[in-house]
C-alpha positions, 0 to 999 in steps of 0.5 A, a space after each residue: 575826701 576830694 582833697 587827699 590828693 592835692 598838695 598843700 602850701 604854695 602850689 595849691 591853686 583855687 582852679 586845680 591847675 597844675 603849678 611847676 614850681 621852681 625847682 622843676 622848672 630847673 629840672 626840665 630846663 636841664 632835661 631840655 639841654 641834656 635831650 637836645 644834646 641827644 637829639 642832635 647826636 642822634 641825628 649826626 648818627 642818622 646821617 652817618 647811617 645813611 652815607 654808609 648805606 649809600 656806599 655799603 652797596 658800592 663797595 659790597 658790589 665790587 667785591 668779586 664773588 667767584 664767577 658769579 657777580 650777581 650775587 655781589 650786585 643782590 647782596 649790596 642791594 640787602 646791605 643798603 637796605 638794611 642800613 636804611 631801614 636802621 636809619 629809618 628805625 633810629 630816626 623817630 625815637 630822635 624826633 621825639 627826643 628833639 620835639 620834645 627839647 623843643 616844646 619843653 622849652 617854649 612851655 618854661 620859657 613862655 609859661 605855656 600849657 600848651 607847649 608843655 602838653 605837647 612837650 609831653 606828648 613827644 615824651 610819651 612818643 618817644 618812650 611808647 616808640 622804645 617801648 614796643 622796639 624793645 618788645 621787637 627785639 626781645 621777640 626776635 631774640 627769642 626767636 633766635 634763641 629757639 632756633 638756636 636750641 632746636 638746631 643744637 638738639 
């Protein structure tokens, strides 16, 4: 009954290692090039954010706000951060994205078991990560939803 499980022809080996074969190995170096391409992306972005937070402030403090300028000076401060904290979200999901186009790619490419661990173990990272933000979100946006309709009634 041990032997339901494991597959039978080629990739069956004597030490219950898992084999990849050939038609995965094209997959993965696709997802490789694809996860990447959107690291990298994502990265610009990160960058992009951070140049927006550092001017947001400046230009939201030279607005006038009537007679009192302090409120200009508080609310770039609250831009600025917002858009940092945005950065700092953004960035970890694209860390594992690019640890895990990196691992990938040394596992394939040296026939690595260790690599490909790790390969996976930033997938994991990255969906886990995108996982819980989602699960944030939701909550929040019920939460906005409940005001909403305590304001409303």
């Amino acid at each position: 009954m041990d032997n339901q499980n494991t597959p039978s022809g080629d990739s069956q080996t004597n030490n219950n290692e898992l084999v990849i074969s050939e038609q995965s190995r094209k997959y993965l170096n696709e997802t490789e090039t694809w996860t990447k391409f959107l690291s990298i992306v994502g990265f610009v972005f990160v960058g992009i954010i951070v140049i927006v937070a550092l001017f947001a402030g400046t230009m939201i403090s030279s607005i006038p706000f009537g007679t009192e300028n302090n409120l200009g000076k508080g609310m770039s401060f609250l831009i600025s951060g917002l858009y940092f904290l945005m950065a700092a979200v953004y960035f970890f999901p694209i860390w594992y994205l690019f640890k895990f186009s990196k691992s990938i790619k040394e596992a394939i490419r040296y026939k690595n078991n260790e690599e490909l661990e790790m390969a996976f173990s930033n997938q994991k990272s990255f969906y886990k990560f995108i996982g819980i933000f989602t699960v944030v979100v939701l909550v929040i946006y019920g939460f906005g939803l409940l005001i909403a309709l305590m304001g409303i009634l």
